[in-house]
C-alpha positions in Angstrom: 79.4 120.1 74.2 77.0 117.1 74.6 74.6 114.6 72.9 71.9 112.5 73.8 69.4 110.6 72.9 66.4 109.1 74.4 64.9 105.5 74.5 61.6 104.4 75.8 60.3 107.9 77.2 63.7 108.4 79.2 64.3 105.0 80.7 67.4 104.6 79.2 69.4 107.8 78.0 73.2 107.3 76.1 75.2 110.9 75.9 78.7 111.6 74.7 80.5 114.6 75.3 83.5 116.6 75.9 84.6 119.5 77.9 88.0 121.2 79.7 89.1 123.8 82.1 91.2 125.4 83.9 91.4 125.6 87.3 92.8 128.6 89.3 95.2 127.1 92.3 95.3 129.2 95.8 95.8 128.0 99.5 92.3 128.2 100.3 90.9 125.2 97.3 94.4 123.3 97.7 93.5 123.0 101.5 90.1 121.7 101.0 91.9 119.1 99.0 94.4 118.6 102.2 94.4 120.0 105.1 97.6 119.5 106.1 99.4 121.3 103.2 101.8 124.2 104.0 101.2 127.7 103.5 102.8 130.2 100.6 103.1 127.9 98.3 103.4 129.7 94.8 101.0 127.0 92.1 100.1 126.8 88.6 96.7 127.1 87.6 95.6 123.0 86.6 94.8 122.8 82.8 92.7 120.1 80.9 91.9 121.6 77.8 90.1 118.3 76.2 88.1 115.5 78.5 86.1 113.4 76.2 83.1 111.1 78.0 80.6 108.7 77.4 77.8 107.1 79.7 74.1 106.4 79.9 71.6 107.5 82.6 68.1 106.5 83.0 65.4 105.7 85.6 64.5 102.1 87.2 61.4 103.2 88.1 59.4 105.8 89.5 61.8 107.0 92.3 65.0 105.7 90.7 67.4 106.8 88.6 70.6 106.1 87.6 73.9 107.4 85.6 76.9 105.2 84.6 79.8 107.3 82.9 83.5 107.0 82.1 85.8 109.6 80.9 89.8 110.3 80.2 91.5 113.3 80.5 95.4 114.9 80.4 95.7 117.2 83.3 98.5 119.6 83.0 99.9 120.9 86.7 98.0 118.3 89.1 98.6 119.0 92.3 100.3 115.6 94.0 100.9 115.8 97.8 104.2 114.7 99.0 105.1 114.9 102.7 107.3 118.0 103.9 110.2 116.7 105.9 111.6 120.2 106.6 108.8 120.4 109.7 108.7 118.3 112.7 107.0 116.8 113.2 106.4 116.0 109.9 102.7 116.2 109.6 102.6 118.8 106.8 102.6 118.2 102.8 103.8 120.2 100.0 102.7 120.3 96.8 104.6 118.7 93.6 102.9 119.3 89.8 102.6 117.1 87.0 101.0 116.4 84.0 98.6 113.1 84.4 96.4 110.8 82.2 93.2 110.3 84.1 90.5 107.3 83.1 87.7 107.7 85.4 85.0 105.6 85.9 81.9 106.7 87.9 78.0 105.2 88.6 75.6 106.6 90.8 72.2 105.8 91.9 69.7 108.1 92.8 66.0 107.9 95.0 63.9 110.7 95.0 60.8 110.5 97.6 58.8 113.1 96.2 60.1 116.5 98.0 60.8 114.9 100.9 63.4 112.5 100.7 66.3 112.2 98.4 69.3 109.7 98.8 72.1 109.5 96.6 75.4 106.9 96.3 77.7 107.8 93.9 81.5 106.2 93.1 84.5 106.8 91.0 87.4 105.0 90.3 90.5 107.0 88.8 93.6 105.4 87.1 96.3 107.7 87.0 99.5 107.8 84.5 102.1 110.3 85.9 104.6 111.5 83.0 107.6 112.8 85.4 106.4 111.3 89.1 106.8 107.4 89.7 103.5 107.3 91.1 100.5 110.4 91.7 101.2 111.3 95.7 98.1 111.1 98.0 95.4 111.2 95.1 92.5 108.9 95.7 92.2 106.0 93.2 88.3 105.1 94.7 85.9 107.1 96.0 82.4 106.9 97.5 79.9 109.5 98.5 76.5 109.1 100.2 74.2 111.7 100.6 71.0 112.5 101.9 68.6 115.0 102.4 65.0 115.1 104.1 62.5 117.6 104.1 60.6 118.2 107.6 57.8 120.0 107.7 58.6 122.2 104.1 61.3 124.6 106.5 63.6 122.5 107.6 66.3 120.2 106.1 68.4 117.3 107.6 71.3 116.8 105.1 73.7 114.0 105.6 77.1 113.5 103.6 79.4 110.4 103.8 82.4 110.9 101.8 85.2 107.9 101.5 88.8 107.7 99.7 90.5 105.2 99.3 93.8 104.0 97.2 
């Protein structure tokens, strides 16, 4: 669920909200996550049954708009990457779960050229609390995407994505 309100014919929009899920672990989503994890692994599905969060969006002016948001949320079986020293050379992870607090705080910015151009930057930052592990393995504490997309001639589109973790 979600509230907002607007002020001043959406130029500056305050929501609150909260949601969960549950996400269904298999080798194909925890490889997108890394690359380099093993094969027949045997996971639990990842469970966050509450995640409250607050922000505000708006627009800066006609082309711009804008969204700054924080959240927190327990995560029950996160997937943590530790390295697997049983292959060599050891290049491959495997996969530890734990239950983790999660702050995150996120902005993004947003320009819209009429149809034909659109660039986005958007960042998080995550602080992780761990209840079993000392630390949360290979997670990224910051990260930054870029994206863009123009539109040539109404057929074709040039997309661009920059994606950068850090932490």
């Amino acid at each position: 669920g979600e509230f907002q309100y607007s002020f001043f014919n959406d130029i500056l929009i305050p929501y609150v909200g909260i949601t969960g899920h549950v996400k269904q672990y298999h080798f194909k989503n925890t490889s997108e996550e890394n690359n380099f994890v093993r094969s027949g692994l045997t996971l639990e599905n990842e469970v966050n049954n509450l995640r409250p969060y607050i922000g505000f969006k708006g627009t800066l002016g006609k082309h711009v708009t804008f969204d700054v948001n924080a959240s927190y949320g327990r995560y029950k079986n996160l997937n943590l990457f530790v390295q697997d020293t049983t292959f060599f050379p050891a290049y491959r992870f495997t996969v530890i779960q734990d239950t983790a607090n999660i702050v995150q705080v996120g902005a993004s910015i947003s320009y819209q050229l009429e149809e034909k151009l659109s660039i986005d930057l958007e960042g998080r930052y995550y602080l992780y609390s761990p209840l079993q592990q000392p630390y949360v393995w290979n997670r990224p504490e910051i990260e930054i995407h870029l994206r863009g997309r123009y539109n040539l001639f109404d057929k074709i589109y040039l997309n661009l994505d920059f994606t950068m973790e850090g932490g």
